[in-house]
N, C-alpha and C positions, 0 to 999 in steps of 0.2 A: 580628526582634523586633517584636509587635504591642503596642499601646496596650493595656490591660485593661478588657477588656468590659465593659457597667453592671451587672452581676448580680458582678463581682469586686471584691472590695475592697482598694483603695490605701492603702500604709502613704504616709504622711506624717511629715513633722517641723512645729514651729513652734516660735519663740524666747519665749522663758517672756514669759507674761503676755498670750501672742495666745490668745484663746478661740472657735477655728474647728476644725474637721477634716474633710479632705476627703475624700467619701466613692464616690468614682467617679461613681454617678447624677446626682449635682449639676454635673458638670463634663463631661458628655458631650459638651458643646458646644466645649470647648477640643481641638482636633484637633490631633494630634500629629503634628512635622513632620519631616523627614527628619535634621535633630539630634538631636532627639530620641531618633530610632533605633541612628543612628551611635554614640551616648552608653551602649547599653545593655552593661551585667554581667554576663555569664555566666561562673557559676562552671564549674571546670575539669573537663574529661569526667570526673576520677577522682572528682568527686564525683559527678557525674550516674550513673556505672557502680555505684556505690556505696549512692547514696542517702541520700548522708548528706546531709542539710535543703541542698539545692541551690537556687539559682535557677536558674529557665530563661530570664526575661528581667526584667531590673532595669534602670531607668534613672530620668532625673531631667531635668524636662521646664523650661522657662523660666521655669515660674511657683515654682517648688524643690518640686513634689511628687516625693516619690521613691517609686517602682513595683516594687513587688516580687510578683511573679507566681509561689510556688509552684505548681507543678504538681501537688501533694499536696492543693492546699484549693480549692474553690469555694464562692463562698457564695453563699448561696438564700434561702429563708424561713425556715429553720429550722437551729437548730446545737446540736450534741450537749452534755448537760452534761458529760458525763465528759471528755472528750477535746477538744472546742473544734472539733471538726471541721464546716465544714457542708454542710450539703445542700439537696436539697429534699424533701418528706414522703414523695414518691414510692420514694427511695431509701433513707428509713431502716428500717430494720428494727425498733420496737416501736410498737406498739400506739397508744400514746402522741404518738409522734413526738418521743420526748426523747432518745432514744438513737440513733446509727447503726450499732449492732449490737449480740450478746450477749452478748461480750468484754465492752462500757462499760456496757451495762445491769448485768451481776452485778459488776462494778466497783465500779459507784457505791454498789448497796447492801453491798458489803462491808466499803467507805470509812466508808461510812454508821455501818456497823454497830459498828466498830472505832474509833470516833471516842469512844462511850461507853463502849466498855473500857475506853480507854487514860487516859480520866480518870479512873476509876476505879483502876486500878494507880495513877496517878500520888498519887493519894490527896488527889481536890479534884473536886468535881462538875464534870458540861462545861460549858463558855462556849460562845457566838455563838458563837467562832472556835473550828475543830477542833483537837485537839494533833496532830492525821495531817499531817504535812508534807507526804504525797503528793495532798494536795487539787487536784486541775487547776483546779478553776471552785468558785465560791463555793457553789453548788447544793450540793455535796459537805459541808459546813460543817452537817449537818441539827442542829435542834433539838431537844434532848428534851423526856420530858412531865414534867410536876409529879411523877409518881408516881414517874419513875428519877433525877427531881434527888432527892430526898427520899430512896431509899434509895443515892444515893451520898454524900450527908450521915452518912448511916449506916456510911458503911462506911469513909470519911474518916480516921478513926484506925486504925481494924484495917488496912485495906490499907497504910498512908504507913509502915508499921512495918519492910514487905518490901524500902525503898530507906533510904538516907541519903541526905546534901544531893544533889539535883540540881544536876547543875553548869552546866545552863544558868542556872537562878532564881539560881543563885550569881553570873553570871557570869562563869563561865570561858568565855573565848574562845581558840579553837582556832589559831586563828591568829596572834594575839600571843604566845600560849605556844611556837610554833614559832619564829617570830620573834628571841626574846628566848635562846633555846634553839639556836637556830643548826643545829639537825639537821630533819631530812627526815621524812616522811609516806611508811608503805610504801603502795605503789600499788594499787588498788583487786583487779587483775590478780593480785595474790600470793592473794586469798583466793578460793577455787574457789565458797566458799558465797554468796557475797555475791552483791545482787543487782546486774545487771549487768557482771558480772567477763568476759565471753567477751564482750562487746562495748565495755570498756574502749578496748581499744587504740585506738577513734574519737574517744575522749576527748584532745585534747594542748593543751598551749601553742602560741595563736596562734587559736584559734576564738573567732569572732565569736559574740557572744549579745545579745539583747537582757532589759535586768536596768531594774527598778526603779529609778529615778533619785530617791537622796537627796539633792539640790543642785538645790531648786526649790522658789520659792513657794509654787505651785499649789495648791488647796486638796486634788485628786483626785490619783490616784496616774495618775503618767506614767512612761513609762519612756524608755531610751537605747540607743543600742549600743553595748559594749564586747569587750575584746580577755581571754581567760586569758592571766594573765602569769606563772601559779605553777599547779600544780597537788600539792596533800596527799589524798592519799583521793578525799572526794568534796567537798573544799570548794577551791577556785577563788579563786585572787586574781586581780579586774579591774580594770582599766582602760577608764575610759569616755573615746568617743573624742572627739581635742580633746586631749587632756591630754598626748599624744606623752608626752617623755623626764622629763614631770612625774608622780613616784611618791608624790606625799604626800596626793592623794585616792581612793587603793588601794582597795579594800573586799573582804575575803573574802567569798564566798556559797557557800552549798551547794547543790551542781547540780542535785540531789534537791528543794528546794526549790520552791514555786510562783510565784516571782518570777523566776525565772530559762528564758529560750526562746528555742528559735531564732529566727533573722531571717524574718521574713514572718510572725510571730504576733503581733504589734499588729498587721498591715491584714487577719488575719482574725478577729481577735474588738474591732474597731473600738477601739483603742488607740492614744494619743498619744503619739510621739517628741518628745521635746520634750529638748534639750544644755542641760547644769548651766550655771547662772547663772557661775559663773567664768570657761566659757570662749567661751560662744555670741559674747559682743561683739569678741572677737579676731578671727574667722573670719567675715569676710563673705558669703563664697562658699561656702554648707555643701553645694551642688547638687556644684562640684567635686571639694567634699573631701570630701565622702561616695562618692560615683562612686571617686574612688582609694582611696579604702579596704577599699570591697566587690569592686573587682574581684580573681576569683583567691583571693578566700576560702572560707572552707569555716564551720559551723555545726553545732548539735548533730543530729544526726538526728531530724526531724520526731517520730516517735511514742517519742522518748528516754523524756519521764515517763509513757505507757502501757504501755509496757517494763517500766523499771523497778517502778509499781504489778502486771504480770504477773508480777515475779519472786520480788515478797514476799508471793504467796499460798501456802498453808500447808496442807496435806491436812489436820490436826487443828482441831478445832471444841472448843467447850466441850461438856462430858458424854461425850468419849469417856474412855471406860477405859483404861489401860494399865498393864505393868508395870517399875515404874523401883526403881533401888537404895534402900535402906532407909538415911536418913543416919544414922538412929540407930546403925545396927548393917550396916557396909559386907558383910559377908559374904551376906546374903540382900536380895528384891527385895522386893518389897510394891506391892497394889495403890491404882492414884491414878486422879483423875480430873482431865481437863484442865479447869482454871478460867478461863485468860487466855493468849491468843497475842499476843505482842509481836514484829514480825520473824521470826518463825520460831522465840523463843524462844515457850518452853511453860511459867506455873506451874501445877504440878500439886499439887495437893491429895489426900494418903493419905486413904482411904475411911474409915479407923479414928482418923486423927489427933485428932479433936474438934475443939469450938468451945470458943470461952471466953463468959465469961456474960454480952458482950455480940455476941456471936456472931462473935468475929472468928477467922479459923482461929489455931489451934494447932501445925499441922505443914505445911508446907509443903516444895516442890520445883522449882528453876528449873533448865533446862536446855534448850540449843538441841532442836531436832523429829531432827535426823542425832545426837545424842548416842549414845555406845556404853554410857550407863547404863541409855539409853531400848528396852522390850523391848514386842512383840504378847501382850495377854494368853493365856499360854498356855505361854509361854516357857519358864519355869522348870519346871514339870515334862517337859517333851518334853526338856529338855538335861539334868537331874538336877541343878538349883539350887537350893537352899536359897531358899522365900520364908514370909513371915511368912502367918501363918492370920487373917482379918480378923477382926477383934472383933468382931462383929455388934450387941452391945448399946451398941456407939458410936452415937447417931443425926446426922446428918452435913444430912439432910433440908432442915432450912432455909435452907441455904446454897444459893445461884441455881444453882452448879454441878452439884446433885442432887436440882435440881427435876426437871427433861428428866426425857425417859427413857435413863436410858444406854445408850450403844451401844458393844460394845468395837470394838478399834483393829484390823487387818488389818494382814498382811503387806507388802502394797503400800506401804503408809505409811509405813515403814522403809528406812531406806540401806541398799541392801546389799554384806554384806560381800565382803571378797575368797575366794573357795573353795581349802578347804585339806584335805587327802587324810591321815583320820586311821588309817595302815595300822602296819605294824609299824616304823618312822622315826617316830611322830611323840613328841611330848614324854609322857613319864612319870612316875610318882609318885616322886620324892626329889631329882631333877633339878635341877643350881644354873643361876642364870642372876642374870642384874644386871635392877634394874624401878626405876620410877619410885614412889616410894615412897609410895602415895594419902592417908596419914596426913599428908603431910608431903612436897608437892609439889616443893618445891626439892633434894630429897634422891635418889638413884640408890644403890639399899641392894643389896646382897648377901641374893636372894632363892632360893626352891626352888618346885617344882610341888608343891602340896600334896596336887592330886587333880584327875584328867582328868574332864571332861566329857564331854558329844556334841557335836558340829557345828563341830568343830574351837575349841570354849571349855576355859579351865584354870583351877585356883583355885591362886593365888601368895600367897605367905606370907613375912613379911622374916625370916632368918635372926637368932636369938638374943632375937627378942623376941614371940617368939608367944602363943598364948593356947592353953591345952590342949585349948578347946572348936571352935577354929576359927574363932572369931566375929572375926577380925582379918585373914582371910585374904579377898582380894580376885578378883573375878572377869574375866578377861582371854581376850580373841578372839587366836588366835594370829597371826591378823595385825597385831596392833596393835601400834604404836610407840612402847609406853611399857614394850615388855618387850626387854629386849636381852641379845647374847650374852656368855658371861665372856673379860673383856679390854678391854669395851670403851671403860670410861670410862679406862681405863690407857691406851688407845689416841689417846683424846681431850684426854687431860688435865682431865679432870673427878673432882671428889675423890668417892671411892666412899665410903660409909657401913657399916662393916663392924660385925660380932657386938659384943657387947660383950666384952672381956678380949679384943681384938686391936687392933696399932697399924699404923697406915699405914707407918711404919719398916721394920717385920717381915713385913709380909703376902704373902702373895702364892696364887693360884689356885691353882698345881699343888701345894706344902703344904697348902693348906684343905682339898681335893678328897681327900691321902690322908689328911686328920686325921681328918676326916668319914666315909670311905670311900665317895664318892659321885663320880657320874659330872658333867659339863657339860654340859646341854643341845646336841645339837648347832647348831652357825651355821647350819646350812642350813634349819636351822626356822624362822630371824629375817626377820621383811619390814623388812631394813634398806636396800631400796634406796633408792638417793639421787636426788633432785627436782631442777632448778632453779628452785627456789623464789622467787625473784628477793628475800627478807628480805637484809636487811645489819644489821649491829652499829648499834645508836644510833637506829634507824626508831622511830616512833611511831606507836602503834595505839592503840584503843577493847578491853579483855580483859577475860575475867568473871576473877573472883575466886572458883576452882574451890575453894577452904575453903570461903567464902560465895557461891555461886551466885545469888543474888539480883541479885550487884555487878558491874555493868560499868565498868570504871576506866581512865582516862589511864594506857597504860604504854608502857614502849621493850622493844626491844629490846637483850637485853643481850650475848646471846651466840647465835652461830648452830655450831650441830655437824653435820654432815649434813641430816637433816629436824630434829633438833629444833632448839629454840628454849628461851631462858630470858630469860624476862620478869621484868621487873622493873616493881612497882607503882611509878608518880614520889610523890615526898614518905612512900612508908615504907624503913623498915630491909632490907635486903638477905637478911635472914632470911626474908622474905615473897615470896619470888620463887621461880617457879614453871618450871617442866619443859613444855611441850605440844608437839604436833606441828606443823607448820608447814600441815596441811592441817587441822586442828583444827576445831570447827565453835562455838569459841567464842572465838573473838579476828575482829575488824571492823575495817574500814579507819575514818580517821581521817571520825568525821560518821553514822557508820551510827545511832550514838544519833538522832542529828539528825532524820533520815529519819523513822525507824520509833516516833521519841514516848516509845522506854526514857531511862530516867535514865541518866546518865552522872556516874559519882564522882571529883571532881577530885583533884587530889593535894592530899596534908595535909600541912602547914607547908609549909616552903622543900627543896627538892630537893636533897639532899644531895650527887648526882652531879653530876660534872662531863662536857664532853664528852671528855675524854681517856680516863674510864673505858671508853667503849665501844670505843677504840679501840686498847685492850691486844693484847700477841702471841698472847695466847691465844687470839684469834679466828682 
């Protein structure tokens, strides 16, 4: 282990109210002695193999400077605003020399750029301070001009129309609601979409980070190092250290957040450690008791919140076209164009919907970018779908979404599906099957194929309450898992929703089938394979509210069947609880609102359930 060069900079601590920091160059003169050496932390090979935000040599020298030498950071004359990383000019890659490559460069302006959406969906012009959580460096926080505060003023009421309470401005805290709740946060891991879910698992109880210290005079913000003592989603309960088997100055943070980093990011972006005024006077010795602390631990992986901003970029732009389900009328698609990307949610605006006469939209559409509502324009006539013929004499014009020039949306830009071989096996016009019933999301109704598609799509229709024209019939990929085989909620114990003039007493398939004279789809058409999805009964998530798609809400989990899942909104009626898949691309681990600047709908009134409900036999 060597001393750090004078071109590297040295994380420090000092006990509140000292106003120094030491910065390597200044103390070149203090030569470091073979204690020194003997003293030094290196984290364990599996992090070094690994890469997860290692030290290579850490120690803490006579005078209590503590050294912390990532191998990942040198610093030079020059340091990246996106990412904090530094260099020398030589080595950066823009122009400029603001960026050390073209990953941070398109970054930062997309940060940039997303900073004035998102106040604008929020429905409040932007402040100094960005609502993008994923800000790394202050740089990122850019300013508007007079001309877009002035038409976000303008747009202040029309947009604020698209959320209800935010439940941050409300106050709800994620944390004491668990807390007080006594159940669990599903783990970040369970959602495939979320960003950062396949490098979850480096996330656990027991990493060091260094966080914001709220326990200190200080006029400027300093920070400390603490321990995960809890892990919900993406938010984190710490402990700062010093406090040992003392839990009452706890603090949740979200790891997403820009207060929150690995160890050796105060001595590269020259930042003060400085231990809460409670416990700094206890521990005289902080050179030791930092040294036993650090050795053998581990940290967030160095480029965690570059990651994470890489993984909520979003192939859709405002002004592309596409073609998404008609909410007026669920049977056909109609064309929209995207207005606003929030996380990889999309509001889309129908080209024909209108304005009102202070231009605020009309009709609107929210829905994640992987949604199976969401189609390439083109869609519907190449599979034989029923879509609405635009109005033309709607002028749509004024609105910022259709000023651009539009561009439609490409295949690429689409999840794709699973491939399904539509030969003489596949589903048929009159076919019974059991579906999620899209009127009426809690409900598993006794449905029929109403009419085959191409590309392996069907249109399903609920038995006994149709509409002669077909405008009630719903459009479904047969791989999807909201269509299932007859038997199967009898299988699950799930109450089925049958015709009208039939009683759950009386019922039964192989009767219906010859009352009807129709056949059962067969099972082997159904993608009911089962996941380890790792959901349990009582977990709490962040879910939209697929009636109102606009609403991302506080809910648990109430029931797990296979892949599905039934959600329950907290503080409404049980009638309000909904059906989804468990790979679904609109339910978020606990904090994602956090992150990505969407509102988050708290629960209303007091919470009706207890936790024993989730823990009924029927799971």
């Amino acid at each position: 282990s060597q001393r750090p060069r004078g071109d590297e900079q040295e994380l420090t601590f000092m006990n509140d109210g000292e106003e120094r920091i030491f910065d390597g160059e200044a103390h070149d003169q203090q030569n470091s002695s073979d204690d020194d050496v003997n003293n030094s932390a290196t984290l364990s090979s599996w992090a070094e193999r690994e890469g997860i935000g290692k030290f290579r040599h850490t120690y803490i020298n006579e005078h209590g400077q503590v050294y912390v030498n990532p191998t990942q950071f040198y610093v030079s004359a020059v340091t990246c605003e996106m990412c904090g990383t530094r260099g020398t000019k030589k080595t950066f890659f823009s122009r400029s020399k603001r960026f050390c490559s073209v990953t941070c460069s398109r970054s930062y302006s997309s940060i940039s750029k997303k900073s004035s959406i998102l106040a604008r969906v929020q429905g409040r012009p932007p402040t100094k301070k960005s609502s993008h959580k994923l800000s790394l460096k202050s740089h990122t926080e850019a300013s508007q001009s007079k001309t877009n505060e002035q038409h976000q003023e303008n747009l202040k009421h029309q947009e604020s129309r698209a959320f209800g309470q935010d439940a941050t401005l409300g106050g709800f805290d994620w944390g004491s609601y668990l807390e007080k709740s006594g159940l669990l946060a599903a783990p970040v891991s369970c959602f495939r979409h979320a960003p950062l879910c396949a490098q979850w698992d480096d996330i656990y109880v027991g990493l060091k980070v260094e966080v914001l210290n709220t326990h200190t005079a200080l006029p400027s913000k300093v920070y400390w190092i603490a321990t995960v003592v809890q892990l919900a989603g993406y938010k984190a309960l710490l402990r700062y250290e010093g406090y040992d088997d003392d839990d009452s100055h706890d603090l949740w943070c979200n790891l997403g957040t820009a207060d929150v980093h690995p160890i050796g990011w105060c001595a590269v972006n020259s930042k003060l450690l400085v231990p809460p005024q409670e416990v700094h006077q206890h521990i005289k010795d902080w050179k030791s008791y930092l040294m036993e602390r650090l050795v053998g631990a581990h940290t967030l992986p160095v480029d965690f919140h570059v990651k994470m901003a890489d993984s909520l970029r979003c192939p859709f732009r405002q002004g592309v076209r596409v073609e998404v389900v008609d909410r007026s009328l669920v049977s056909r698609t109609r064309l929209a164009v995207v207005d606003t990307v929030v996380g990889g949610r999309l509001r889309l605006l129908y080209e024909d919907g209108g304005l009102g006469p202070s231009g605020e939209v009309l009709s609107d559409f929210w829905c994640h970018m992987q949604s199976p509502l969401l189609h390439p324009v083109g869609w519907s006539e190449r599979v034989g779908h029923s879509i609405k013929e635009t109005d033309m004499s709607v002028n749509m014009s004024s609105h910022p979404a259709f000023r651009k020039v539009l561009h439609n949306s490409v295949l690429h830009q689409f999840r794709k599906l699973r491939t399904v071989y539509m030969g003489d096996t596949f589903f048929e016009e009159g076919m019974k099957l059991e579906a999620i019933d899209p009127l009426n999301l809690g409900n598993i109704c006794v449905a029929s194929v109403r009419k085959v598609l191409l590309d392996g799509y069907i249109m399903v229709g609920s038995d006994g309450v149709e509409i002669s024209d077909g405008s009630d019939w719903f459009c479904y990929h047969a791989s999807s898992h909201a269509i299932l085989p007859v038997g199967y909620c009898e299988n699950n114990n799930i109450p089925l929703t049958l015709p009208p003039g039939y009683d759950h007493a009386t019922f039964t398939w192989t009767k219906y089938l010859e009352e009807t004279g129709t056949v059962a789809a067969p099972r082997r058409l159904f993608n009911t394979d089962d996941v380890g999805h790792g959901f349990t009964s009582g977990m709490k998530l962040e879910a939209v509210d697929l009636m109102e798609p606009r609403l991302v809400c506080v809910a648990t989990v109430r029931r797990c069947v296979g892949r599905l899942l039934l959600l329950h909104f907290d503080g409404w009626e049980p009638e309000f609880d909904q059906w989804v898949d468990c790979q679904s691309p609109e339910i978020y681990p606990v904090g994602w609102c956090e992150i990505t600047g969407y509102q988050l709908q708290p629960p209303i009134g007091i919470e009706p359930f207890c936790h024993s409900l989730y823990l009924t036999n029927k799971d």
